[in-house]
N, CA, C and O atoms as CSV, one atom per row, in Angstrom:
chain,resi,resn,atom,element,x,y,z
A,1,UNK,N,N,79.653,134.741,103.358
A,1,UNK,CA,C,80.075,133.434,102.886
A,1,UNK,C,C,79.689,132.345,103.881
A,1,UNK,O,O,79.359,131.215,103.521
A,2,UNK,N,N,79.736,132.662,104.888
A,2,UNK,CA,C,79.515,132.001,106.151
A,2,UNK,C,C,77.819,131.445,106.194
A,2,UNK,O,O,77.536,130.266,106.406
A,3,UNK,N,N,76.900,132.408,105.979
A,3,UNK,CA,C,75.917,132.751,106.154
A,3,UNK,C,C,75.658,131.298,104.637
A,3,UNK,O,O,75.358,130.152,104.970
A,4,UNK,N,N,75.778,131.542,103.658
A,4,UNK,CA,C,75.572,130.442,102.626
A,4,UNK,C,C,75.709,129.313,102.588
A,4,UNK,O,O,74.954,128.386,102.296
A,5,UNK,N,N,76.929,129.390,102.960
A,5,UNK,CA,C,77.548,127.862,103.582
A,5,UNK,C,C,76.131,127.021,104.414
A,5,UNK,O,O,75.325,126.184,104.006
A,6,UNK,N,N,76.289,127.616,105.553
A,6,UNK,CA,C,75.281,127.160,106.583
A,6,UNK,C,C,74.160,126.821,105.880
A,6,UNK,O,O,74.030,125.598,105.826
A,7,UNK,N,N,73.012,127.637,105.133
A,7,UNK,CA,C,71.915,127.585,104.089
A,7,UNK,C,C,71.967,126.462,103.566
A,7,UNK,O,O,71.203,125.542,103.858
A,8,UNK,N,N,73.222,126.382,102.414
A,8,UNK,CA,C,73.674,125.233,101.588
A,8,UNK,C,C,73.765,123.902,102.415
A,8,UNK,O,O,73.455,122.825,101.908
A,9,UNK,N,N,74.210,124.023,103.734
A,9,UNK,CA,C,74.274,122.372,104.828
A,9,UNK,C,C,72.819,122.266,105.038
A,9,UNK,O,O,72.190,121.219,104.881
A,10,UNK,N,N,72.368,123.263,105.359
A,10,UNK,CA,C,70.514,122.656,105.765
A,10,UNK,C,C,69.965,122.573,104.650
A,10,UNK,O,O,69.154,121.648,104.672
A,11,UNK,N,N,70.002,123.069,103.703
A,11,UNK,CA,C,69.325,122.328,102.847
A,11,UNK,C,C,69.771,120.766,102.038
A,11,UNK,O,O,68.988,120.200,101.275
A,12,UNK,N,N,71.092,120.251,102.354
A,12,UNK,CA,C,71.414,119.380,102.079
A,12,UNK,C,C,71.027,118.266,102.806
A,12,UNK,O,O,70.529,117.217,102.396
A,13,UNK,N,N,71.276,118.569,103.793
A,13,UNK,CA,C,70.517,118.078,105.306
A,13,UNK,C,C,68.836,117.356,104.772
A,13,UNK,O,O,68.358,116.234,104.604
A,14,UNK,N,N,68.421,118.682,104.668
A,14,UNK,CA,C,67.012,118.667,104.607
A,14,UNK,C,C,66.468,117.406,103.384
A,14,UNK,O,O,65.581,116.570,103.558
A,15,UNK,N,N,67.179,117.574,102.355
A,15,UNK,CA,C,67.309,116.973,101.130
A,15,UNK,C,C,67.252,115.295,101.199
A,15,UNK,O,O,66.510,114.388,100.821
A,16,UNK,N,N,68.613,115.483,101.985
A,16,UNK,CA,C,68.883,113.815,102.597
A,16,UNK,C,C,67.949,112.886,103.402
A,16,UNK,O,O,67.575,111.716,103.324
A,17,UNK,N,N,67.693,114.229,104.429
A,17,UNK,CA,C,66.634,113.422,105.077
A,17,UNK,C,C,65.688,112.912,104.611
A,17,UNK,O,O,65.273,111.817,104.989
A,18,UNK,N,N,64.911,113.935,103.266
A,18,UNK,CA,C,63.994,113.287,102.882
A,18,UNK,C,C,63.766,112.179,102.166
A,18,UNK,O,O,62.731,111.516,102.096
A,19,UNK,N,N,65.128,111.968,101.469
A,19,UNK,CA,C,65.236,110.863,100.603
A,19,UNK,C,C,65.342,109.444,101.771
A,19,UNK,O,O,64.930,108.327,101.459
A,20,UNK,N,N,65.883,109.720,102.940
A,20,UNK,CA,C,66.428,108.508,103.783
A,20,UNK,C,C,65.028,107.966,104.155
A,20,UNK,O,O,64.063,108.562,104.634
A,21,UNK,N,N,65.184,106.671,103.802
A,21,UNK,CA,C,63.866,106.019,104.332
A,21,UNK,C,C,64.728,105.749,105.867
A,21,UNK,O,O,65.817,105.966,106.397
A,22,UNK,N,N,63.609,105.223,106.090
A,22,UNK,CA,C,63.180,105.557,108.264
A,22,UNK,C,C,62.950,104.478,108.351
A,22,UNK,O,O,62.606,103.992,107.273
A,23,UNK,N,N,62.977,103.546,109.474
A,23,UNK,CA,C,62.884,102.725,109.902
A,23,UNK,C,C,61.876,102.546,111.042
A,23,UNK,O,O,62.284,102.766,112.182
A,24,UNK,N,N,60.655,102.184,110.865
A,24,UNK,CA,C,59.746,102.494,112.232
A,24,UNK,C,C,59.419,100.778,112.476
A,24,UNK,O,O,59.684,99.721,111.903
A,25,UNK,N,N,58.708,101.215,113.643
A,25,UNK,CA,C,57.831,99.676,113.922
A,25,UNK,C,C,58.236,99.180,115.544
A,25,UNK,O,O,58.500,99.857,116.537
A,26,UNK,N,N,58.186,98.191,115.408
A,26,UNK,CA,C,58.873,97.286,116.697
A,26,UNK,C,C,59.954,96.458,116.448
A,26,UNK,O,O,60.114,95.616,115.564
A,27,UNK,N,N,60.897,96.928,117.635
A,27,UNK,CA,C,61.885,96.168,117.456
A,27,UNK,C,C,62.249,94.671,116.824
A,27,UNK,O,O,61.115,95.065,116.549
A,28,UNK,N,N,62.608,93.467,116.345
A,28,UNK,CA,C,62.485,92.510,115.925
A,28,UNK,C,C,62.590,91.880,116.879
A,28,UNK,O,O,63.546,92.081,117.627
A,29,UNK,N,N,61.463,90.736,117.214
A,29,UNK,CA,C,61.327,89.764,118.346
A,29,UNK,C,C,62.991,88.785,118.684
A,29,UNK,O,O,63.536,88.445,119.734
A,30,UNK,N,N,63.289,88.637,117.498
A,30,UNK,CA,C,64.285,87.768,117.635
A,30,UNK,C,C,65.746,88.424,118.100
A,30,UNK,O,O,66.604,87.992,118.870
A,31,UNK,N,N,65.672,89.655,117.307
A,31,UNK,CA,C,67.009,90.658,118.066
A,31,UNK,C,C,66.630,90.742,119.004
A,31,UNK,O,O,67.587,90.414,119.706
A,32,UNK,N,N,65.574,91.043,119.844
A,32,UNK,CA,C,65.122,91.254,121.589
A,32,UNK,C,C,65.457,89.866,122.329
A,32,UNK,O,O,65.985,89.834,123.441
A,33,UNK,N,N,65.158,88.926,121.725
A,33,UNK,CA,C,65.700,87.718,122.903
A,33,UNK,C,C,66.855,87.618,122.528
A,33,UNK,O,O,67.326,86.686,123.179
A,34,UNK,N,N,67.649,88.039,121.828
A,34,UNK,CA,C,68.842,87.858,121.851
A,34,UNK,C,C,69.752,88.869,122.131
A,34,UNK,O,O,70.967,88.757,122.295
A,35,UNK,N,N,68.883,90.120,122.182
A,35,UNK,CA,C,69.476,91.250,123.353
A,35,UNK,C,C,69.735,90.280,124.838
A,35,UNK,O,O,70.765,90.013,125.459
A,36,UNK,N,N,68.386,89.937,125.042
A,36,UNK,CA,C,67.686,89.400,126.792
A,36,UNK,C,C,68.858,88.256,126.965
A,36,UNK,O,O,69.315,88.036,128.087
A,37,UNK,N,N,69.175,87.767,126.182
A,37,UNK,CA,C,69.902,86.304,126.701
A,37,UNK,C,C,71.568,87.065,126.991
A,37,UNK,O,O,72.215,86.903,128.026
A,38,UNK,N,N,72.023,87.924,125.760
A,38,UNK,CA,C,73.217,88.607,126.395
A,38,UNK,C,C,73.268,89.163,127.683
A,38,UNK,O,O,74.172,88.946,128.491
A,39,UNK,N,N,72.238,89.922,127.879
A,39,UNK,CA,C,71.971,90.610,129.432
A,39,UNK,C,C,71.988,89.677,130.183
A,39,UNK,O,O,72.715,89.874,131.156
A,40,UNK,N,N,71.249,88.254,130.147
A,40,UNK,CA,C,71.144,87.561,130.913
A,40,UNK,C,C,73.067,86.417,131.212
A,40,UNK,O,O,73.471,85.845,132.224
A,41,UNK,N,N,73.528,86.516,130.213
A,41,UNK,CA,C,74.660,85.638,130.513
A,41,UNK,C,C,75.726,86.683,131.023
A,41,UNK,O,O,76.574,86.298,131.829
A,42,UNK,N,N,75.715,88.322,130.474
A,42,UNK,CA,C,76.412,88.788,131.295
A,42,UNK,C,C,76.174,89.180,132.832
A,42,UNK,O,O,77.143,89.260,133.586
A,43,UNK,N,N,75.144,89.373,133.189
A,43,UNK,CA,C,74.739,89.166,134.453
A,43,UNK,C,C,75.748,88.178,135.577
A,43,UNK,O,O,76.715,88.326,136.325
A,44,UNK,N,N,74.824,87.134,135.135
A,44,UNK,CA,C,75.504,85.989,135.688
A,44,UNK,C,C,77.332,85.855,135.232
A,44,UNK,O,O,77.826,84.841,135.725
A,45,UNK,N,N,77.929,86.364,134.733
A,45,UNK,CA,C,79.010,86.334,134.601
A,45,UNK,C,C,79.689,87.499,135.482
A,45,UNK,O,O,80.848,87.696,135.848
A,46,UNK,N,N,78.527,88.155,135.656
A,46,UNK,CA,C,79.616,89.238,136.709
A,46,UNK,C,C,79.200,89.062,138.711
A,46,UNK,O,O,79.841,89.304,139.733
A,47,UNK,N,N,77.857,88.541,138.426
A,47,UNK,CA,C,77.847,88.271,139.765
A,47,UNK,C,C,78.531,86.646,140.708
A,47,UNK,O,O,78.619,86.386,141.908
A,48,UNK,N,N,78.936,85.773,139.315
A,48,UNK,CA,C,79.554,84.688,139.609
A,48,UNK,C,C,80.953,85.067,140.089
A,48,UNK,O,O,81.333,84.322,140.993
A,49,UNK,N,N,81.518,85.677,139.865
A,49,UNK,CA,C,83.245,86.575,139.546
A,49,UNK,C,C,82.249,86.577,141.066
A,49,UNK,O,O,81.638,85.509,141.053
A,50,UNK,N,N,81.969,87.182,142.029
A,50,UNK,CA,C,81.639,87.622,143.524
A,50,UNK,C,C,81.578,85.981,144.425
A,50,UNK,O,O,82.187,85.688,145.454
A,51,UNK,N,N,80.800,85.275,143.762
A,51,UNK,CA,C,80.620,83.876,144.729
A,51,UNK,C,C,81.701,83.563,145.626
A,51,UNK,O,O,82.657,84.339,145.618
A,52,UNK,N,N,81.735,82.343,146.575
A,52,UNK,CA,C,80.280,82.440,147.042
A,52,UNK,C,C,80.042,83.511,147.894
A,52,UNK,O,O,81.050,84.082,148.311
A,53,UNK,N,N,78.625,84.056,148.368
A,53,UNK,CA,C,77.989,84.917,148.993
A,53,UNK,C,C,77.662,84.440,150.139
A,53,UNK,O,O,77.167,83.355,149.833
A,54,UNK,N,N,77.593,84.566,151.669
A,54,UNK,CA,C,77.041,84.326,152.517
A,54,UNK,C,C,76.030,85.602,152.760
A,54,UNK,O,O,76.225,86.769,153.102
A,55,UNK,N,N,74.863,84.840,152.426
A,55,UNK,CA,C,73.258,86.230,152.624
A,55,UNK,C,C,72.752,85.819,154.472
A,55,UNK,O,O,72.184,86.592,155.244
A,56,UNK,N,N,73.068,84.790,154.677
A,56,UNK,CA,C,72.687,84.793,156.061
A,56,UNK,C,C,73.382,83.957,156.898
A,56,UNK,O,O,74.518,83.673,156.518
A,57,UNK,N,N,72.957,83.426,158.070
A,57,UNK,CA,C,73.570,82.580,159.331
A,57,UNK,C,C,73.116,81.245,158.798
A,57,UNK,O,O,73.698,80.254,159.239
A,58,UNK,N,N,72.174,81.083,157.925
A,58,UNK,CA,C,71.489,79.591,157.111
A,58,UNK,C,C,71.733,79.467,155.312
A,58,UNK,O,O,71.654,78.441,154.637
A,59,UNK,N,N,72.018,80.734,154.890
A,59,UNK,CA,C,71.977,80.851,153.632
A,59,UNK,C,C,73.166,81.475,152.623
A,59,UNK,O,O,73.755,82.518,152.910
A,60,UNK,N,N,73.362,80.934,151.769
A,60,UNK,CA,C,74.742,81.293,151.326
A,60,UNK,C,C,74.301,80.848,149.432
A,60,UNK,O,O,73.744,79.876,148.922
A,61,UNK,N,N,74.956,82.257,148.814
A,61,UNK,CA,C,74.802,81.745,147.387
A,61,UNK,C,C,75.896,80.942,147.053
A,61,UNK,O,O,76.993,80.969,147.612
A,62,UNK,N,N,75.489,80.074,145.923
A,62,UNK,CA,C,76.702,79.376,145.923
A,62,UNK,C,C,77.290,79.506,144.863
A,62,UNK,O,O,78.504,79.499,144.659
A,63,UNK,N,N,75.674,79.740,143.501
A,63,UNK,CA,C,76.314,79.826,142.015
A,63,UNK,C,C,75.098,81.064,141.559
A,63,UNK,O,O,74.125,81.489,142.182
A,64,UNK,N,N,75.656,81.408,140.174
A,64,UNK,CA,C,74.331,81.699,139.312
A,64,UNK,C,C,74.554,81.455,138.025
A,64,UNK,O,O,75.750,81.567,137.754
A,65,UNK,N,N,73.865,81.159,137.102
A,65,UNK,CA,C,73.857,80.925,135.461
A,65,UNK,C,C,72.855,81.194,134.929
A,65,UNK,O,O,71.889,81.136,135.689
A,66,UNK,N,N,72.552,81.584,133.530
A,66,UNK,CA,C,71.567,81.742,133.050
A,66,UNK,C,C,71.463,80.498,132.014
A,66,UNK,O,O,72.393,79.819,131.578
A,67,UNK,N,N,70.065,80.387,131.738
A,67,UNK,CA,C,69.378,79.255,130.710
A,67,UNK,C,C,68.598,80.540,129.799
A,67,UNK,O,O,67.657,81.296,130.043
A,68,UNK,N,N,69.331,80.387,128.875
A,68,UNK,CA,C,68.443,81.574,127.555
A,68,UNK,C,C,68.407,83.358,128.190
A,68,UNK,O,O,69.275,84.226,128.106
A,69,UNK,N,N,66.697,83.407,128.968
A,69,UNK,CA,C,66.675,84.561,129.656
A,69,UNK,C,C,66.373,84.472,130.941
A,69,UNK,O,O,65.706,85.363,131.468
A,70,UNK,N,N,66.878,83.231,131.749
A,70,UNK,CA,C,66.415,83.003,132.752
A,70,UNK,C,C,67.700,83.552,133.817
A,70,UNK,O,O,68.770,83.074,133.441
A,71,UNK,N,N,67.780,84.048,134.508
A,71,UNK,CA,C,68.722,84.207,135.576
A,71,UNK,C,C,68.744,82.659,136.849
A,71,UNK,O,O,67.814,82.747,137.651
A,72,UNK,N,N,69.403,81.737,136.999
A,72,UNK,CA,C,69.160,80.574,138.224
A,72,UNK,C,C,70.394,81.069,138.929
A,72,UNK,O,O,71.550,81.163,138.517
A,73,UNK,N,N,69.744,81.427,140.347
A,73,UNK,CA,C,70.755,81.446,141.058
A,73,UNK,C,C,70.620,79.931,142.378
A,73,UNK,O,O,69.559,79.382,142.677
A,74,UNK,N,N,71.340,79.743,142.671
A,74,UNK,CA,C,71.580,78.252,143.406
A,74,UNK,C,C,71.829,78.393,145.205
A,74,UNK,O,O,73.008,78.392,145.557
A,75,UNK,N,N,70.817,78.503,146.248
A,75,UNK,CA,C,71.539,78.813,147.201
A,75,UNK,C,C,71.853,77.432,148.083
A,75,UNK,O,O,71.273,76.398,147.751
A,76,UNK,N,N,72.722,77.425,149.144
A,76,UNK,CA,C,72.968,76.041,150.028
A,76,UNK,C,C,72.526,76.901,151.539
A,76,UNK,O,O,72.686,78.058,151.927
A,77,UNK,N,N,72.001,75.870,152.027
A,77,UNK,CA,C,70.793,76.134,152.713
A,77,UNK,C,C,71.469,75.607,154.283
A,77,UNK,O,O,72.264,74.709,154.006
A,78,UNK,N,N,71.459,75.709,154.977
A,78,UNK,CA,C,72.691,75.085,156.253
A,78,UNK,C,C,70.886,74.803,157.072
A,78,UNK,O,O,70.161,75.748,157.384
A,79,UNK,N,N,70.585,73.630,157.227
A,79,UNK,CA,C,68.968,73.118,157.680
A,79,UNK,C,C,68.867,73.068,158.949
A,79,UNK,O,O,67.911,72.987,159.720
A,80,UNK,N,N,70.433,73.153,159.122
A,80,UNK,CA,C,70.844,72.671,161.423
A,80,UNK,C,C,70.350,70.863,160.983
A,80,UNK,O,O,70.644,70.100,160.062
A,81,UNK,N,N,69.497,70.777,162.179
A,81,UNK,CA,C,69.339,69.490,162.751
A,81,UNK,C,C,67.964,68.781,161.963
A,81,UNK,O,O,67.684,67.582,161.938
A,82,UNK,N,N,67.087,70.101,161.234
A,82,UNK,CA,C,65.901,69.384,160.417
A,82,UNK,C,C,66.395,68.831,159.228
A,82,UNK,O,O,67.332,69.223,158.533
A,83,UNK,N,N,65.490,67.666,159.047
A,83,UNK,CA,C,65.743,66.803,157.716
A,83,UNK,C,C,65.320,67.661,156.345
A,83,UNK,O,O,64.789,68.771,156.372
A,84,UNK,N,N,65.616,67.024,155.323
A,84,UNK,CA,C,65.495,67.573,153.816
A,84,UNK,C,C,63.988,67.963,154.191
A,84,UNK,O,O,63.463,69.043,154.461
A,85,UNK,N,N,63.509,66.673,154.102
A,85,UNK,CA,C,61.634,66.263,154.158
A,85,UNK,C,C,61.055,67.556,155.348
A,85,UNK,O,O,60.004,68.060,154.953
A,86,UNK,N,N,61.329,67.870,156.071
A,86,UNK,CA,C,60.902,68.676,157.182
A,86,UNK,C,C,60.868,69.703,156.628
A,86,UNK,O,O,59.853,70.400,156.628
A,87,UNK,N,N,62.431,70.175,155.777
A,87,UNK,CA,C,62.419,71.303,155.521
A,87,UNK,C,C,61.549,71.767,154.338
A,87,UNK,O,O,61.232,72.954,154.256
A,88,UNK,N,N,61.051,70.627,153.179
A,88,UNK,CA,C,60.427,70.819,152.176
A,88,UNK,C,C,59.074,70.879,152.262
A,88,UNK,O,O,58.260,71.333,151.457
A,89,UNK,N,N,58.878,70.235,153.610
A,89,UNK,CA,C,57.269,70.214,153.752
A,89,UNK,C,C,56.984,71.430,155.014
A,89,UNK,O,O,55.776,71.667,155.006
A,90,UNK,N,N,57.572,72.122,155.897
A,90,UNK,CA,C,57.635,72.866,156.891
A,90,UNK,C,C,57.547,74.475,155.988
A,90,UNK,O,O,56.447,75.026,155.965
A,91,UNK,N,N,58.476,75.004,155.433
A,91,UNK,CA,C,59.035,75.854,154.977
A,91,UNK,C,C,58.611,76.695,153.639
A,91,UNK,O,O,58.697,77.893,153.369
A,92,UNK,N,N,57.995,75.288,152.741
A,92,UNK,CA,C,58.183,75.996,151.299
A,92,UNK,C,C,56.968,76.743,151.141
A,92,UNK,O,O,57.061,77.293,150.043
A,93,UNK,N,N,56.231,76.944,151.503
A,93,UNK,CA,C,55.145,77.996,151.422
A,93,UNK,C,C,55.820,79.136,151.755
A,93,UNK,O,O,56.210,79.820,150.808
A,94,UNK,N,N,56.146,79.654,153.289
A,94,UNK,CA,C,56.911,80.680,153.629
A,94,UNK,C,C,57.617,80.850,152.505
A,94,UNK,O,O,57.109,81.612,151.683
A,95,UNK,N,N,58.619,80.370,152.239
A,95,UNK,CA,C,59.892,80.434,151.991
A,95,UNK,C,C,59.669,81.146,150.355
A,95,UNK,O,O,60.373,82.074,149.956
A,96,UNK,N,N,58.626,80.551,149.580
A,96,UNK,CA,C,58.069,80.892,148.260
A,96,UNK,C,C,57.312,82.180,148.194
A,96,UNK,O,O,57.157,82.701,147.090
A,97,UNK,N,N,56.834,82.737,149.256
A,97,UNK,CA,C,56.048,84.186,149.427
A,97,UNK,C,C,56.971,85.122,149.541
A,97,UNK,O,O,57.059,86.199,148.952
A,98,UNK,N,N,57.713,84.600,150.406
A,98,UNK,CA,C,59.418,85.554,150.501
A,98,UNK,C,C,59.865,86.047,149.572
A,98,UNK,O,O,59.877,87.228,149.228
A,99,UNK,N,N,60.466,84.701,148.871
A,99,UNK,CA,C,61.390,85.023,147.433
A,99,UNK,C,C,60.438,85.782,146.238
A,99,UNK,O,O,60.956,86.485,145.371
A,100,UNK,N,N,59.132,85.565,146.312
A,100,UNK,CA,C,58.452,86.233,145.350
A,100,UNK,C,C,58.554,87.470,145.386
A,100,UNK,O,O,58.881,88.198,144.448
A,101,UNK,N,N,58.235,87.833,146.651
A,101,UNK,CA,C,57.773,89.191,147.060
A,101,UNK,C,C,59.122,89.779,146.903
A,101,UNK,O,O,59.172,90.895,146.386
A,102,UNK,N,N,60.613,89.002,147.397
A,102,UNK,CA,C,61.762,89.736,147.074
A,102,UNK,C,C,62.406,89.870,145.430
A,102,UNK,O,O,63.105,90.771,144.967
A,103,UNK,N,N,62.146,89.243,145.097
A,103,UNK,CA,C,62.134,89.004,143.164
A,103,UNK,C,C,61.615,90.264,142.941
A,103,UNK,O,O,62.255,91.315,142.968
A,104,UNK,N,N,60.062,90.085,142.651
A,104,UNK,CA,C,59.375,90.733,142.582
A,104,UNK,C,C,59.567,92.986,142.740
A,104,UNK,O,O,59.369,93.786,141.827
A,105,UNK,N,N,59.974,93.293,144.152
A,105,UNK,CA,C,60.539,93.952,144.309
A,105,UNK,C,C,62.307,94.677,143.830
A,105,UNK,O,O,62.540,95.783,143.342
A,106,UNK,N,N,63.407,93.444,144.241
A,106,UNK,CA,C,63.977,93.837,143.806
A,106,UNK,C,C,64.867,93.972,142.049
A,106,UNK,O,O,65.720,94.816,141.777
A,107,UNK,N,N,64.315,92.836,141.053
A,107,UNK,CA,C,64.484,92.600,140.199
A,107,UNK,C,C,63.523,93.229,139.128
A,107,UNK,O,O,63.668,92.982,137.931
A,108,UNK,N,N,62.687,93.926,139.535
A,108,UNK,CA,C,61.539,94.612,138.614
A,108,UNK,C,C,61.751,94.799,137.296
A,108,UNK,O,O,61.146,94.221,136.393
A,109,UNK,N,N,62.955,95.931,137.129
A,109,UNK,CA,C,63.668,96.000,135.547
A,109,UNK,C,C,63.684,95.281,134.985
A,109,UNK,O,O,63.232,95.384,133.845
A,110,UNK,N,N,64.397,93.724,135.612
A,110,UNK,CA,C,64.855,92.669,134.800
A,110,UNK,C,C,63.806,92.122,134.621
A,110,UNK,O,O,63.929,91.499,133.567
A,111,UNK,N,N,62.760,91.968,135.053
A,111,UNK,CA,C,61.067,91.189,134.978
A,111,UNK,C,C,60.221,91.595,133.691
A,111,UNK,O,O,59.658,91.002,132.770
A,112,UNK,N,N,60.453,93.104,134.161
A,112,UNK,CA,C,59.454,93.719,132.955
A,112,UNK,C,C,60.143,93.588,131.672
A,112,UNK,O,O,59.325,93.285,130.804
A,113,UNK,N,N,61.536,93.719,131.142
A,113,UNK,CA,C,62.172,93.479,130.419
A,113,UNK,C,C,62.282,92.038,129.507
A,113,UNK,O,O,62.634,91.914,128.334
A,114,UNK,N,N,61.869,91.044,130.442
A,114,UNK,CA,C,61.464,89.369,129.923
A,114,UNK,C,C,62.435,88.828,130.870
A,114,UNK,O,O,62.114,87.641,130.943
A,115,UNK,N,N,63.486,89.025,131.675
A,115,UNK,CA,C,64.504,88.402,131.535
A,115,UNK,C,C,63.956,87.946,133.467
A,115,UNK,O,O,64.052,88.580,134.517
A,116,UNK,N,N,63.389,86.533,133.116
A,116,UNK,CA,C,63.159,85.797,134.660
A,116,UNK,C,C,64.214,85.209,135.634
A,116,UNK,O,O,65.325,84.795,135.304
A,117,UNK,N,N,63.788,85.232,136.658
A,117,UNK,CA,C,64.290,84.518,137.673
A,117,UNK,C,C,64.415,83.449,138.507
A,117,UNK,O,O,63.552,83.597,139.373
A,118,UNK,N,N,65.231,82.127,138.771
A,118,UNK,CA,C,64.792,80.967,139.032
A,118,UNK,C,C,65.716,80.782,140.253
A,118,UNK,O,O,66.946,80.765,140.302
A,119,UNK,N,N,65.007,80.678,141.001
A,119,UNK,CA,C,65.741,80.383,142.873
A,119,UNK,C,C,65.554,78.646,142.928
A,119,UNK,O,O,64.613,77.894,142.676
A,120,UNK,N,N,66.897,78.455,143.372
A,120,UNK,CA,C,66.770,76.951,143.935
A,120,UNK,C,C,67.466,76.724,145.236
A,120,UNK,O,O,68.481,77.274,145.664
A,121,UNK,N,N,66.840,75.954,145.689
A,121,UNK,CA,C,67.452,75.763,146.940
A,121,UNK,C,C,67.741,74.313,147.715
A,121,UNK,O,O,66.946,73.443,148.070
A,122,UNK,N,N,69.544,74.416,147.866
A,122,UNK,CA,C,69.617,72.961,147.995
A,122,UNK,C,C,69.991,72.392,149.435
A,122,UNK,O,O,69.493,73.322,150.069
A,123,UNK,N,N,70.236,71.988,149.906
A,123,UNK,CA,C,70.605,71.536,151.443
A,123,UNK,C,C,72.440,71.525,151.544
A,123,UNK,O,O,73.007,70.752,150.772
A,124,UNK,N,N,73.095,72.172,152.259
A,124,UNK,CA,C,74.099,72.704,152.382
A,124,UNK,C,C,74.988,71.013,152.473
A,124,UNK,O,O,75.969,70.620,151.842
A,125,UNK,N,N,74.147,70.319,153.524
A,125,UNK,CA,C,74.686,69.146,154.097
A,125,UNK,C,C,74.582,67.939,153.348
A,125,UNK,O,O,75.426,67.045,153.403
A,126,UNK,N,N,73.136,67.892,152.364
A,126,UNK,CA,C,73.139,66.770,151.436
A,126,UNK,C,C,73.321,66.946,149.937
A,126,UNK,O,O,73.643,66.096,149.107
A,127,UNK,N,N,73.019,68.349,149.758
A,127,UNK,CA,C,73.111,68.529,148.300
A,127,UNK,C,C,71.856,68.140,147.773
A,127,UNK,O,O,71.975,67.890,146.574
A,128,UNK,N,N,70.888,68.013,148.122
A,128,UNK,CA,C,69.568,67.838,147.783
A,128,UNK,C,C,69.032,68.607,147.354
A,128,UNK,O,O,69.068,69.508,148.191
A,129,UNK,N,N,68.333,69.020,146.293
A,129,UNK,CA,C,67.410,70.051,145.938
A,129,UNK,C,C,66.126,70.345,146.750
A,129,UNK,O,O,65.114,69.648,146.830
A,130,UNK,N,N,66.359,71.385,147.260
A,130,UNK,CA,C,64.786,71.452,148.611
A,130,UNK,C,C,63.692,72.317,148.174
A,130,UNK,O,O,62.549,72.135,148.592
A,131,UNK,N,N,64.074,73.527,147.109
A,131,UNK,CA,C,63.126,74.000,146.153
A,131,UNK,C,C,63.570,74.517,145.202
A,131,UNK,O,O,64.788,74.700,145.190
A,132,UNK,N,N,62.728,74.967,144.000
A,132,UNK,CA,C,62.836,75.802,143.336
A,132,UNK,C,C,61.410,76.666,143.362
A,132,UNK,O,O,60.292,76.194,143.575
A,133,UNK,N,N,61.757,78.095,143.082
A,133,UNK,CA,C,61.078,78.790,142.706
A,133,UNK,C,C,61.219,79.573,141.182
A,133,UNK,O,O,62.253,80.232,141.074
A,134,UNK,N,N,60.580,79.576,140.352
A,134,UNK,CA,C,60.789,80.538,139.053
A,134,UNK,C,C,59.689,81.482,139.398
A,134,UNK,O,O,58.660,81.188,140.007
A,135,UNK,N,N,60.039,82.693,138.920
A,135,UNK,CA,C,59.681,83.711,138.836
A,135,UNK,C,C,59.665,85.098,137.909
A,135,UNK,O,O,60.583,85.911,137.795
A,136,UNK,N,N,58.572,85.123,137.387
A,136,UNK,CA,C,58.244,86.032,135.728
A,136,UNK,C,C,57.452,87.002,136.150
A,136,UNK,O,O,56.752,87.090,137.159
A,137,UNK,N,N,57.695,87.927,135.011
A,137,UNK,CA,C,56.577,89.246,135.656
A,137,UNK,C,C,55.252,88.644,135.778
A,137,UNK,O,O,54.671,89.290,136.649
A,138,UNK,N,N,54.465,87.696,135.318
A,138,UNK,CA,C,52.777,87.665,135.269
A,138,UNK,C,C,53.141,87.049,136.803
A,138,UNK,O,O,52.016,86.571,136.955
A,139,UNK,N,N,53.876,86.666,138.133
A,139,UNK,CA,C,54.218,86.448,139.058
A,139,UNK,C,C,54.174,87.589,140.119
A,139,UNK,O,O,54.226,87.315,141.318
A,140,UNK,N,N,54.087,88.738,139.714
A,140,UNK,CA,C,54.675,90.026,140.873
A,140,UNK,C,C,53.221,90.579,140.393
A,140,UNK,O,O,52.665,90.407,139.308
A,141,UNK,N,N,52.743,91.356,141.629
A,141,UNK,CA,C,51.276,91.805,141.544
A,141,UNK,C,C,51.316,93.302,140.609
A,141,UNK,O,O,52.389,93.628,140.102
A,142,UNK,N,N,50.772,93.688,140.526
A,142,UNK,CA,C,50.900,94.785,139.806
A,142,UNK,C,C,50.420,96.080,140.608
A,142,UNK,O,O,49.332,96.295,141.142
A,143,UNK,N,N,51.928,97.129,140.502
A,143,UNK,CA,C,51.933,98.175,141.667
A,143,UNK,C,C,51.349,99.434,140.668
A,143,UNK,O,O,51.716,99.754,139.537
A,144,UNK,N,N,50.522,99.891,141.354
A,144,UNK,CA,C,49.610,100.907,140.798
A,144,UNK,C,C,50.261,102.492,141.712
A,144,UNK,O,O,50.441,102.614,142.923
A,145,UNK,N,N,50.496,103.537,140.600
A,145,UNK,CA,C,51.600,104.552,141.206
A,145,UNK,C,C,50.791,105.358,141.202
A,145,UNK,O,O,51.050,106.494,141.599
């Protein structure tokens, strides 16, 4: 009895399946950015709950939010004794190879996935905006394994 039973489920099984149409293809563009933007606002909703961050002896996060699929995180920048101008014209080359290369590296998932990254950086003492950097996968070189 046992033995029939079982028979009788796979072939019902079997039956069903064939009738069930399937669903193939690619995901729908529009459900995907609107996956990416959830990922992206919960993100920022859980690393804001942590603020602020002190990352160094000059650098401290202050915020993060997302715009759509963008991750912006906001840092305040402690300059010492150099001016805004010094620091924007001295620095931002360095300072932009850095953050790339650290994006780049540590955010990879979130890159390849769509979901970018936008660094700004403001002056602790004036509140000035001293850079931004955005950063997307066609941005990070491509690591060959």
């Amino acid at each position: 009895m046992k033995k029939i039973f079982l028979i009788s489920l796979s072939l019902c099984v079997a039956l069903l399946a064939a009738d069930t149409p399937t669903k193939t293809g690619i995901f729908p563009e529009k459900e995907m950015k609107l996956q990416k933007k959830e990922i992206a606002s919960l993100v920022a909703k859980e690393i804001a709950s942590t603020l602020p961050q002190v990352i160094d002896k000059y650098t401290t996060l202050a915020s993060i939010t997302n715009k759509d699929t963008t991750l912006i995180y906001t840092f305040e920048i402690n300059t010492g004794v150099k001016s805004d101008e010094t620091i924007q014209k001295e620095d931002r080359t360095r300072m932009k190879e850095a953050v790339t290369t650290g994006i780049c590296q540590s955010s990879s998932k979130f890159l390849q996935a769509g979901i970018n990254t936008s660094y700004v950086y403001v002056s602790a003492k004036t509140k000035v905006r001293l850079f931004q950097f955005d950063i997307a996968q066609k941005d990070c070189p491509v690591v060959l394994n």
